[in-house]
C-alpha positions as CSV (number, residue, x, y, z in Angstrom):
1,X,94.2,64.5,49.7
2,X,90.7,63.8,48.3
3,X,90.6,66.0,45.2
4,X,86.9,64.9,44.0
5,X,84.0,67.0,43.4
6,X,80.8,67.3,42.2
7,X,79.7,70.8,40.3
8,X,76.1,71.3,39.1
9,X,76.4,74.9,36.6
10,X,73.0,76.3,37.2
11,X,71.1,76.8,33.5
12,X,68.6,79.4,34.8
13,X,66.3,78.6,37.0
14,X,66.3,74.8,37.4
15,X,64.1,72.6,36.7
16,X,64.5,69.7,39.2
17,X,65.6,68.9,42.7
18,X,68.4,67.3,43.9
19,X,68.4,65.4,47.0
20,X,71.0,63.1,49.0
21,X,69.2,59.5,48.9
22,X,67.5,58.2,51.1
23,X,67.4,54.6,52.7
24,X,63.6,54.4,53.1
25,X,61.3,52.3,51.5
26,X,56.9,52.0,52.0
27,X,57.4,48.5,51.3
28,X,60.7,48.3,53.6
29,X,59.0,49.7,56.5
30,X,55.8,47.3,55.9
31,X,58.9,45.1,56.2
32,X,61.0,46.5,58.7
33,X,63.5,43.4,59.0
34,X,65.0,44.5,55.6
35,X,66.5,47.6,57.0
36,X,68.9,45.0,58.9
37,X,70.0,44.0,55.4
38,X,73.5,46.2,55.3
39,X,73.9,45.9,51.2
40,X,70.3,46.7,50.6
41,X,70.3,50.2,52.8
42,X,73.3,51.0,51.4
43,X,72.3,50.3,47.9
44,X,69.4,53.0,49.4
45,X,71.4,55.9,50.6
46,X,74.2,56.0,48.1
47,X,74.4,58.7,45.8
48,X,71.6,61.5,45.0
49,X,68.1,61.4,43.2
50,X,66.6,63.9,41.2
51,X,63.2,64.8,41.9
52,X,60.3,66.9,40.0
53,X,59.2,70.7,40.9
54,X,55.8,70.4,39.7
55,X,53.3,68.0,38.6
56,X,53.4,66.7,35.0
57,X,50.2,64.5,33.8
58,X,50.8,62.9,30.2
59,X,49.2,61.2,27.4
60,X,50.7,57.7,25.7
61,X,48.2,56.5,23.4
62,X,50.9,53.3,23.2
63,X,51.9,54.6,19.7
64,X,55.7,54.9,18.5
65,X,55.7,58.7,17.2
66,X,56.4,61.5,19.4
67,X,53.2,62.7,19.1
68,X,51.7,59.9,20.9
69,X,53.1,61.1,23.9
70,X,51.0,64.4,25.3
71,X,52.2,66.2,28.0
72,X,48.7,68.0,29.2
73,X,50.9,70.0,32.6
74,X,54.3,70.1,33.2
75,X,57.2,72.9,31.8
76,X,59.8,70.4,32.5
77,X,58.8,67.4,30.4
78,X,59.2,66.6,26.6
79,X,58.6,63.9,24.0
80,X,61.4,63.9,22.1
81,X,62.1,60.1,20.8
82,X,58.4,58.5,20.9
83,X,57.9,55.4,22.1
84,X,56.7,56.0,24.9
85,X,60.2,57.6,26.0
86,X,59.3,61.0,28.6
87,X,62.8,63.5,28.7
88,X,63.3,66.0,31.3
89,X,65.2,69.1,31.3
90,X,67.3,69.4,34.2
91,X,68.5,73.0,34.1
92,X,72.0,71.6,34.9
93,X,75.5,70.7,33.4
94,X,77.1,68.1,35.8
95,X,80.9,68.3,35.9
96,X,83.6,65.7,37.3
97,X,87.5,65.4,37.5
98,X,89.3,63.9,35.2
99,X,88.5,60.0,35.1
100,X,84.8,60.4,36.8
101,X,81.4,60.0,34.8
102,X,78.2,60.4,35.7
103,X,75.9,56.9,36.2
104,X,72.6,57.6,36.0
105,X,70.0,54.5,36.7
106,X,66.1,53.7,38.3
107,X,66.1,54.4,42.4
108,X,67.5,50.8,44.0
109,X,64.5,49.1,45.1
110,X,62.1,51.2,44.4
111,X,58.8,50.6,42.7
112,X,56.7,52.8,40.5
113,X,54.0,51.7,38.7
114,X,54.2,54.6,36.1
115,X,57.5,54.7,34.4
116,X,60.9,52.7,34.3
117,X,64.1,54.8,34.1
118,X,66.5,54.7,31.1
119,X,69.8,54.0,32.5
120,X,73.0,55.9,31.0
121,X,76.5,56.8,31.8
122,X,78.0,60.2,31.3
123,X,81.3,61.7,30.4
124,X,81.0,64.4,32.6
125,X,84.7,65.3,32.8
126,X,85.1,66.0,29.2
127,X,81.3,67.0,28.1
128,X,80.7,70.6,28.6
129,X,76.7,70.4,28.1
130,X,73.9,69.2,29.9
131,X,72.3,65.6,30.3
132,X,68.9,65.3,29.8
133,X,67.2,62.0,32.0
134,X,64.8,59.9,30.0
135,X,61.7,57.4,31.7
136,X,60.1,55.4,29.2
137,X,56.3,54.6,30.6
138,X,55.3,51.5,31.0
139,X,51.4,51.2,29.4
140,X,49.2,53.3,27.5
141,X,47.0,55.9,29.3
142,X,46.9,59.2,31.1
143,X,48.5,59.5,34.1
144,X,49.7,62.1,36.5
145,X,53.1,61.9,37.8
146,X,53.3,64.0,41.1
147,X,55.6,66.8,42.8
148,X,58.5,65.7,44.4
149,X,58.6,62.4,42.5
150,X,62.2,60.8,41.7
151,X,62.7,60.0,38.4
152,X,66.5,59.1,38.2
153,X,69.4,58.1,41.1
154,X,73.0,59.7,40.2
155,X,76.4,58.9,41.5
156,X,79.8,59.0,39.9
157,X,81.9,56.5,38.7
158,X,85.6,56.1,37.8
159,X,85.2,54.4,34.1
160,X,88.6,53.7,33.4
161,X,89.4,50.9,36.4
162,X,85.9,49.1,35.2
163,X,87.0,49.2,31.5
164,X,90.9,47.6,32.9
165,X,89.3,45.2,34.9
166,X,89.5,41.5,33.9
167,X,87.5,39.3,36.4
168,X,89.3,35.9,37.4
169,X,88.0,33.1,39.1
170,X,90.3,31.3,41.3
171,X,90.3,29.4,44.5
172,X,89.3,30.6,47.5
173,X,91.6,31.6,50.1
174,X,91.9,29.7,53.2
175,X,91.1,32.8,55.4
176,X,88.0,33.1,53.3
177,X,86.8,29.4,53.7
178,X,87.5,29.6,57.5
179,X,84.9,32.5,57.9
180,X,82.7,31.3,55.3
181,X,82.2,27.9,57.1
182,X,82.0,29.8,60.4
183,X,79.5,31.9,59.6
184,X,77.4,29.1,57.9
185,X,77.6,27.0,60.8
186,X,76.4,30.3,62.8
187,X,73.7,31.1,60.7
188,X,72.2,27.5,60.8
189,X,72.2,27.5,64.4
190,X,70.8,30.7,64.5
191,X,67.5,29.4,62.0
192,X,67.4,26.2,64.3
193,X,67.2,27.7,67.7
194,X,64.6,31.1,65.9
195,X,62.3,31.6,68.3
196,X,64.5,30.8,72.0
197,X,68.7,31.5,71.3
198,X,68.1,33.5,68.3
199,X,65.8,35.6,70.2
200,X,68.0,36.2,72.8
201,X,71.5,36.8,70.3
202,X,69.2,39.4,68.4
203,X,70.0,39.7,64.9
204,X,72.9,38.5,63.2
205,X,75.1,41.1,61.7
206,X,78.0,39.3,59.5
207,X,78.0,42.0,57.4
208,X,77.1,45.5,59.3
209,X,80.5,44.0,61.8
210,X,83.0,43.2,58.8
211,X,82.4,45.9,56.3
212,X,84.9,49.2,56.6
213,X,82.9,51.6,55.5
214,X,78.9,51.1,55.2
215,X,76.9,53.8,53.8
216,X,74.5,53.4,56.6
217,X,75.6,51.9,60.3
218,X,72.2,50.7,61.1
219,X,71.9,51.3,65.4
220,X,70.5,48.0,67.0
221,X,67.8,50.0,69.0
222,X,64.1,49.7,69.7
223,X,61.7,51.0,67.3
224,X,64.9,51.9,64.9
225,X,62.8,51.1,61.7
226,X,59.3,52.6,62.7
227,X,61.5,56.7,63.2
228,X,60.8,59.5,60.4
């Protein structure tokens, strides 16, 4: 029986969205090969982002103080350790079972010319109180950073198998070697013949075949990567 959960405890009204990630990227669907990629969409979907109610435009005049950093609009966003560091108020406590935390990071392969996110890993079984998600911006200047924007991707963890875990390096397995060198030998033929048999065979899909349980199952369908 799966006893997992995931509780936000509402703090008033709250301040931010949450939203089950997504595995679209701009640049991906510039690109729309990538979305073949089986780790990468994955890496996409998994877990949930936290997203702004309102516009927020701020101030860094580049300097280390707190006051350096203006927030001009905005209710949700605070300068609170200078340097450039932007903290939001969530209007959440997150809570876990026993053994889960809370990793907070940047969204995977995303890119946002405004702000990188400061990465942190929470105790949420045990602590009782809110987080509070910090960006640090990445120049000087005023900027304006919209509605709807994510600022953080969350997804729990278990922390005490990671802590355990040594990592060993030792030979490979024969059943591993046989698939490795098949699948080598498949994908060179497939990058020799691009253009007439790999055409025809379609794109390979090593990993969307083997894995037991993708995030995403991508469908191998016309105009798949062009949908909304």
């Amino acid at each position: 029986m799966n006893d997992f959960f995931l509780n936000l405890y509402k703090l008033g009204h709250p301040n931010l969205k949450l939203e089950p990630a997504k595995r679209r990227r701009e640049w991906m669907n510039e690109n729309p090969h990538v979305y073949k990629c089986g780790p990468v969409t994955n890496c996409n979907s998994f877990g949930w982002d936290v997203l702004t109610i309102e516009d927020h435009v701020i101030e860094w005049s580049g300097g280390s103080k707190k006051e350096d950093l203006i927030v001009h609009q905005g209710n949700t966003a605070h300068s609170n350790f200078g340097h450039g560091v932007l903290t939001f108020n969530l209007g959440y406590t997150w809570h876990t079972p026993d053994g889960w935390s809370l990793y907070i990071t940047s969204i995977p392969n995303e890119y946002n010319d405004t702000f990188w996110t400061i990465s942190a890993l929470i105790e949420t079984d045990v602590l009782k109180y809110p987080f509070f998600p910090s960006v640090t911006l990445k120049c000087p200047g005023k900027f304006t950073i919209p509605k709807d924007t994510a600022i953080c991707r969350a997804f729990p963890i278990r922390l005490q198998e990671i802590i355990d875990c040594e990592p060993k390096i030792k030979k490979e397995p024969q059943e591993f070697n046989e698939y490795r060198m098949w699948q080598t030998n498949e994908r060179n033929e497939f990058k020799k013949n691009l253009g007439t048999y790999g055409t025809k065979k379609g794109w390979q899909k090593f990993y969307h075949d083997r894995a037991n349980s993708p995030v995403v199952k991508m469908k191998e369908v016309k105009n798949e990567y062009n949908d909304t």
